[in-house]
Backbone as CSV, one residue per row, in Angstrom:
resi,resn,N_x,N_y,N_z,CA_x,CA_y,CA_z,C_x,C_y,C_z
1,UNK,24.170,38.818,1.775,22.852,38.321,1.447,22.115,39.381,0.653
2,UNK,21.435,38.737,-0.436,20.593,39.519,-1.260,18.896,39.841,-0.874
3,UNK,18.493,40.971,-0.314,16.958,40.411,-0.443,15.952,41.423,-1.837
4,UNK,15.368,40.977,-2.228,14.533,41.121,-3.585,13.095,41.502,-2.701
5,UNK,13.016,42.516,-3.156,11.997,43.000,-1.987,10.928,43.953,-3.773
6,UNK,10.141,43.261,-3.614,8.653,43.559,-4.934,7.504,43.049,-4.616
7,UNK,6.418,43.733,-4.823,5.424,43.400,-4.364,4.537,42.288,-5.545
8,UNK,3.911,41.427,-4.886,3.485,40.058,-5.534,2.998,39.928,-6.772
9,UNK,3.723,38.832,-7.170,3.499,39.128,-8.852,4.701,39.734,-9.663
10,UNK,5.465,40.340,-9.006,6.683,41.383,-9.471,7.662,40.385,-10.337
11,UNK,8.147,39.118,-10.018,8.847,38.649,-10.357,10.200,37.790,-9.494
12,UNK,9.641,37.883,-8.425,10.687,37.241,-7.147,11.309,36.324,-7.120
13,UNK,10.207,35.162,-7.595,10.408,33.944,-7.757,11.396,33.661,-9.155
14,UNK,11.004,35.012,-10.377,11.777,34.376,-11.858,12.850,34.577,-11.402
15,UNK,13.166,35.814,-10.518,14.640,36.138,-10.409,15.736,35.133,-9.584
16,UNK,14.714,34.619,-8.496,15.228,33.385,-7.865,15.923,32.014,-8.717
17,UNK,14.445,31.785,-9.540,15.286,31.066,-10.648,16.249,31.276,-11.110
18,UNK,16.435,32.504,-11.722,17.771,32.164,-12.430,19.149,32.649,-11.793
19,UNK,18.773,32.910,-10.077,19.995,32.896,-9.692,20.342,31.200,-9.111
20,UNK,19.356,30.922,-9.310,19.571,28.866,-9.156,20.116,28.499,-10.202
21,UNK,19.868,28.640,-11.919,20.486,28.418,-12.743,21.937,28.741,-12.566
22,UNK,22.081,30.009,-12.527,23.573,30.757,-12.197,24.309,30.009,-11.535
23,UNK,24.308,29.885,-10.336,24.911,29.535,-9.381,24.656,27.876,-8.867
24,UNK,23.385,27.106,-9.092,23.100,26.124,-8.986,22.848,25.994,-7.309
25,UNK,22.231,27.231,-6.640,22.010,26.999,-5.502,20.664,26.572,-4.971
26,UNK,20.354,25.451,-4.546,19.238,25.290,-4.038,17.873,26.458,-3.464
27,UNK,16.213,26.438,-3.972,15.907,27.719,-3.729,14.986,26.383,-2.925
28,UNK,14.671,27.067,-1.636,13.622,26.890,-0.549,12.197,27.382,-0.839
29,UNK,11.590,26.714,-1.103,10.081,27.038,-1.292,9.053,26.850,-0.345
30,UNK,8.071,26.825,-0.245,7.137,26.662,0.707,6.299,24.964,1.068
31,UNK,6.215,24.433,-0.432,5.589,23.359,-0.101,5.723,22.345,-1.124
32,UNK,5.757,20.808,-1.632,6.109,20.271,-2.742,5.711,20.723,-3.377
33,UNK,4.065,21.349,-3.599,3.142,21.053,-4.901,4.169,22.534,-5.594
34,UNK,4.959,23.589,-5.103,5.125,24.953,-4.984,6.831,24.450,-5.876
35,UNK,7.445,23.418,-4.702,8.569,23.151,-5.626,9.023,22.678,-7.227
36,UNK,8.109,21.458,-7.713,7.304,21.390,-8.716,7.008,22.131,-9.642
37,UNK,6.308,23.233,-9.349,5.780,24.398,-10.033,7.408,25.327,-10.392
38,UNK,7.592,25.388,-9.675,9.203,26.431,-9.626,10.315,25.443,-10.676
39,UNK,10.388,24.173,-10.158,11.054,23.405,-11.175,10.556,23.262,-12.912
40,UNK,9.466,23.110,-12.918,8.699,23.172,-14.237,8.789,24.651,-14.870
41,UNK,8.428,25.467,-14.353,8.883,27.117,-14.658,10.210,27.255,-15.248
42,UNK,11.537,26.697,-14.431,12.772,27.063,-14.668,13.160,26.357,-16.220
43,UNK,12.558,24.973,-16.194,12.943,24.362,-17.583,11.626,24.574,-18.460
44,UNK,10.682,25.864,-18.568,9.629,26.221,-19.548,11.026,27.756,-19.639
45,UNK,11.210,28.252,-18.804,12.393,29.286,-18.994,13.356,28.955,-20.188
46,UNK,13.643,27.403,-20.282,14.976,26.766,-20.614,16.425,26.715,-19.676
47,UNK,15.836,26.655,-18.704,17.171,26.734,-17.344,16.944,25.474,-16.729
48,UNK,18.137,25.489,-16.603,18.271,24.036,-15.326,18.240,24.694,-13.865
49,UNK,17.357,24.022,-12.792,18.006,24.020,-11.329,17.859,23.045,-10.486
50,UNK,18.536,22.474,-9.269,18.121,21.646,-8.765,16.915,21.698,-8.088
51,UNK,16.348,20.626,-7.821,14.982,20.568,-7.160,14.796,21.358,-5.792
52,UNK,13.501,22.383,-6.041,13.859,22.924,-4.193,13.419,22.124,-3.460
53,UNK,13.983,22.789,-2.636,13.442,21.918,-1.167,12.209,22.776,-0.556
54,UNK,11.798,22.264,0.314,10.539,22.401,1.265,10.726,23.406,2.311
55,UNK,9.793,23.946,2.652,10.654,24.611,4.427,11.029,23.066,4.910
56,UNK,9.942,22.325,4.839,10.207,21.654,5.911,10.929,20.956,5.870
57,UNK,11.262,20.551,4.543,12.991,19.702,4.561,13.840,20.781,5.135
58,UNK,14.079,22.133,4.815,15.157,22.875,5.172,15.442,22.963,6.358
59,UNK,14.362,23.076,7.423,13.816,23.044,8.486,14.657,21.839,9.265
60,UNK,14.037,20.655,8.808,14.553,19.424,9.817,16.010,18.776,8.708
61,UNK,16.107,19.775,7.527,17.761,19.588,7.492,18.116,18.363,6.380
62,UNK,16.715,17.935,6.000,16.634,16.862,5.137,17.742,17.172,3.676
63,UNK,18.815,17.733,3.843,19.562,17.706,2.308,21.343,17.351,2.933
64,UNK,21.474,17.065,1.870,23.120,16.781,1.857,23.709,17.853,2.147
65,UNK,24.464,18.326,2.958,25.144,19.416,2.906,25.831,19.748,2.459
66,UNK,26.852,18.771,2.425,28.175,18.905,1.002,28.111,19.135,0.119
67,UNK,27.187,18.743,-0.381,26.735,19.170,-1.742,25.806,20.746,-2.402
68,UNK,25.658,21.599,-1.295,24.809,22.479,-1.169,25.553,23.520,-0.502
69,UNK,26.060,24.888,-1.922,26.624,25.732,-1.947,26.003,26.952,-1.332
70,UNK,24.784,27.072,-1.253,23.679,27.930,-1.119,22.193,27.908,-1.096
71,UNK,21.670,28.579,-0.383,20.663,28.734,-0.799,19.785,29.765,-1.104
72,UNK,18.813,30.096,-1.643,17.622,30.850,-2.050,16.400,30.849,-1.713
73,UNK,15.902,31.265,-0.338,14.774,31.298,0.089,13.511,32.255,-0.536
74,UNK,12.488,31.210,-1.318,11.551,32.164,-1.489,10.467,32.267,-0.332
75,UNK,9.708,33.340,-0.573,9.028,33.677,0.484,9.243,33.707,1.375
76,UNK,10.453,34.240,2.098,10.813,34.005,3.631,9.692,34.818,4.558
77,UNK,9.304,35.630,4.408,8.348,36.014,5.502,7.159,34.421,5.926
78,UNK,7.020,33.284,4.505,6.264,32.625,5.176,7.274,31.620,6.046
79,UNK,8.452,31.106,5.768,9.692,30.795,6.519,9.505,31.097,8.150
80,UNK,9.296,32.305,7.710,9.569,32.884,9.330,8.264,32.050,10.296
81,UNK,7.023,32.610,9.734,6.355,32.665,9.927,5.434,31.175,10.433
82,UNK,6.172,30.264,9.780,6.118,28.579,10.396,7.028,28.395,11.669
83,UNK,8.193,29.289,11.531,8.609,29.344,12.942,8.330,29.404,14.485
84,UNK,7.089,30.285,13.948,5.835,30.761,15.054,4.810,30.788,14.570
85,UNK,4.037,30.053,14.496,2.638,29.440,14.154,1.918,29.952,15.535
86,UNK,0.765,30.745,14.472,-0.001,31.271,15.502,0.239,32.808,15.991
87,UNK,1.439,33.101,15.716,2.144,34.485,16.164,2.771,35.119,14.918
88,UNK,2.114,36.464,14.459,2.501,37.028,13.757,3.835,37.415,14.288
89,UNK,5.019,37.200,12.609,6.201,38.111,12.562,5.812,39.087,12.250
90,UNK,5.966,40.418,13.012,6.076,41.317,12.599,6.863,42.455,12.016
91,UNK,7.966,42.332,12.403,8.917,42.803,11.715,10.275,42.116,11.584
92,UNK,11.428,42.136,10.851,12.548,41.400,10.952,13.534,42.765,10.266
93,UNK,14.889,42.124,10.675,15.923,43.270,10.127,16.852,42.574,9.366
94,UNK,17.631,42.890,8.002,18.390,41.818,7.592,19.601,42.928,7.254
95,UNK,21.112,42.117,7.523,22.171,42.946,7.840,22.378,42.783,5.703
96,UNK,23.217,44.416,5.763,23.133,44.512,4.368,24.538,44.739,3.958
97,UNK,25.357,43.534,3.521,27.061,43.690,3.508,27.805,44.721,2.893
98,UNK,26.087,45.227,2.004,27.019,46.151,1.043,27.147,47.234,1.939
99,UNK,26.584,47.549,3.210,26.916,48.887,3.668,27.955,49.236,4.513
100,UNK,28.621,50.261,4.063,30.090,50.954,4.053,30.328,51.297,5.871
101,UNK,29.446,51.688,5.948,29.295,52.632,7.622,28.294,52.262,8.377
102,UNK,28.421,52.325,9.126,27.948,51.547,10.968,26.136,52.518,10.442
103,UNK,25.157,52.385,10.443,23.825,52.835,10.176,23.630,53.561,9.097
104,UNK,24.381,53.174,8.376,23.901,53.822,6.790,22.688,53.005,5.932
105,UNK,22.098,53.741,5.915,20.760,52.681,5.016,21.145,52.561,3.931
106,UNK,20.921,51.224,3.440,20.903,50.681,1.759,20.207,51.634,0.989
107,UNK,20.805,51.935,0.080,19.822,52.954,-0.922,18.371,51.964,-1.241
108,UNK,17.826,50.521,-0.817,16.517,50.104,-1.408,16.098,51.077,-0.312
109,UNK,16.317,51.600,1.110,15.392,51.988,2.136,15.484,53.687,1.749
110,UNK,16.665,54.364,1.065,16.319,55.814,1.274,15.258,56.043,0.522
111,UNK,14.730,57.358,0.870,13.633,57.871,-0.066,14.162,59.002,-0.356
């Protein structure tokens, strides 16, 4: 798993796009009016992707599965964060394949 970690505005979402173009993997967005916007973006880009989905389709599972190689969650902290409504996430840990040895930090974390 890839995470794209920039602070807002950085470009999260373009890069998302065009790993949807690439790969044609479904990207998870937050809400229709949001999916829309992301779809219209990708073909003002000149890229094709399929339509995202919703949390809340992703959520209650609303897609074909067979047909759905992957996906691309944007904004997952708000993801999480519908999980527990009402209760801040405060922190999360995400396993990083590229690393070689049992607690070696990803070079995004050394300083």
């Amino acid at each position: 798993m890839k995470a794209i970690l920039l602070p807002r505005l950085a470009g999260k979402t373009t890069q998302l796009i065009q790993m949807s173009a690439e790969t044609k993997f479904y990207m998870v967005v937050h809400t229709k009016t949001e999916a829309a916007r992301v779809f219209v973006a990708a073909h003002e880009m000149g890229l094709s992707i399929p339509l995202p989905l919703t949390f809340g389709e992703f959520l209650d599972k609303r897609y074909y599965g067979k047909g759905i190689k992957g996906f691309l969650i944007d904004n997952a902290e708000l993801l999480l964060q519908q999980l527990a409504p009402g209760v801040p996430v405060v922190a999360i840990s995400i396993n990083d394949e590229h690393t070689e040895e049992k607690g070696e930090q990803s070079e995004q974390n050394r300083d």
